[in-house]
C-alpha positions in Angstrom: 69.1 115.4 0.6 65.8 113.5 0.3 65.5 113.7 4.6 65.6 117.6 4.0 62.8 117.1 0.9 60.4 115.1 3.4 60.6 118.1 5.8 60.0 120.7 3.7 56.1 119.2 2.1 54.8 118.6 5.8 56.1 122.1 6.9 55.1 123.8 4.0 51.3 122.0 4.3 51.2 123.1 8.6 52.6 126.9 7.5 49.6 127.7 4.9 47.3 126.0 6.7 48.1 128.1 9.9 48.4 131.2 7.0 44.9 130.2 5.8 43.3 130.3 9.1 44.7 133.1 10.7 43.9 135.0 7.3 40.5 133.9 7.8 40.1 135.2 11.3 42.0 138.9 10.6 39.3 139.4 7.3 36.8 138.6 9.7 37.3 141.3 12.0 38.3 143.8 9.2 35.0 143.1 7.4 33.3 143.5 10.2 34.7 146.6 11.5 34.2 148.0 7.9 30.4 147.1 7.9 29.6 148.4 10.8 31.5 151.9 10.4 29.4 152.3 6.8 26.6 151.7 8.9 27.3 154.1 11.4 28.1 156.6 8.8 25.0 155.6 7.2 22.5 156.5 10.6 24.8 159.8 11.4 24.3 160.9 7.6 20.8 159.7 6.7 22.5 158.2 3.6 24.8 155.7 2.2 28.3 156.3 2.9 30.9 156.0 -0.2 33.8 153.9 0.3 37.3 154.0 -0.8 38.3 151.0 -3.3 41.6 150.2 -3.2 41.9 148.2 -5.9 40.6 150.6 -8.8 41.6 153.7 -7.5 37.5 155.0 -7.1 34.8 155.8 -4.8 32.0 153.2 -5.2 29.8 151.3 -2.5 30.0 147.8 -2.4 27.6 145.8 -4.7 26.9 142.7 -2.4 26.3 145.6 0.9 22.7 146.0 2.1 21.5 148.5 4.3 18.1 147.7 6.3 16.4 150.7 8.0 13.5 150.2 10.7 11.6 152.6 12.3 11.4 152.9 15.9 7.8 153.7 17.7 9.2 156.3 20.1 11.0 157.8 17.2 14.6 157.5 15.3 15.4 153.8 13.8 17.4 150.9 14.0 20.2 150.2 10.9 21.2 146.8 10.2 23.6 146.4 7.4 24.8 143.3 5.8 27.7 142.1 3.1 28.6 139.1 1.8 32.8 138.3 2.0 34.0 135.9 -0.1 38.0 135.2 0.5 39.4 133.0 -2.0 41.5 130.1 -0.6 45.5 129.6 -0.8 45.6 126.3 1.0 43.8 123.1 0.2 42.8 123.1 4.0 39.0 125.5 2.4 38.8 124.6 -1.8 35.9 126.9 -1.9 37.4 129.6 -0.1 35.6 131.5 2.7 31.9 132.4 2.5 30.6 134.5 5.2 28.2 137.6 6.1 29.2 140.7 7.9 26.5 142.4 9.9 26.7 145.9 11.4 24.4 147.5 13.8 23.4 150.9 14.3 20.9 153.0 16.3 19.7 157.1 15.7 17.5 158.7 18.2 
């Protein structure tokens, strides 16, 4: 009974650590995609674009999203949009969780 207790505590550490990481990668990409899609939309419409919160049901655009526009000398501009993520942690592997930026990148003619 106690063999089977000294099992469980390593392998429960290794599968939230590997849940914790791979976590950490699939927000990544999903922030990112999500960034840079409002940013497309954002050059296409000449405004900000609204997105969908999930959590309360509304429309609103993210507080911590920033939308840079620079104007190009041969005409149109160059967007660059930027969030803040922060992912809160479920493994002692990142206490503070995960802090990182998400950039998108677009160009109008």
């Amino acid at each position: 009974m106690t063999e089977s207790v000294m099992m469980m505590i390593p392998l429960l550490i290794t599968f939230l650590s590997v849940l914790q990481i791979s976590t950490g990668v699939m927000s990544r990409t999903v922030s990112t995609n999500v960034v840079q899609g409002s940013v497309a939309g954002t050059a296409i419409n000449g405004s900000d674009v609204v997105h969908v919160d999930n959590q309360s049901g509304g429309n609103s655009k993210p507080s911590n999203a920033t939308n840079q526009v620079i104007e190009l000398p041969g005409g149109g501009s160059f967007t660059i949009g930027t969030q803040q993520i922060h992912i809160p942690s479920i493994t002692p592997l990142l206490p503070g969780g995960d802090n990182y930026e998400a950039t998108g990148l677009a160009i109008t003619e």
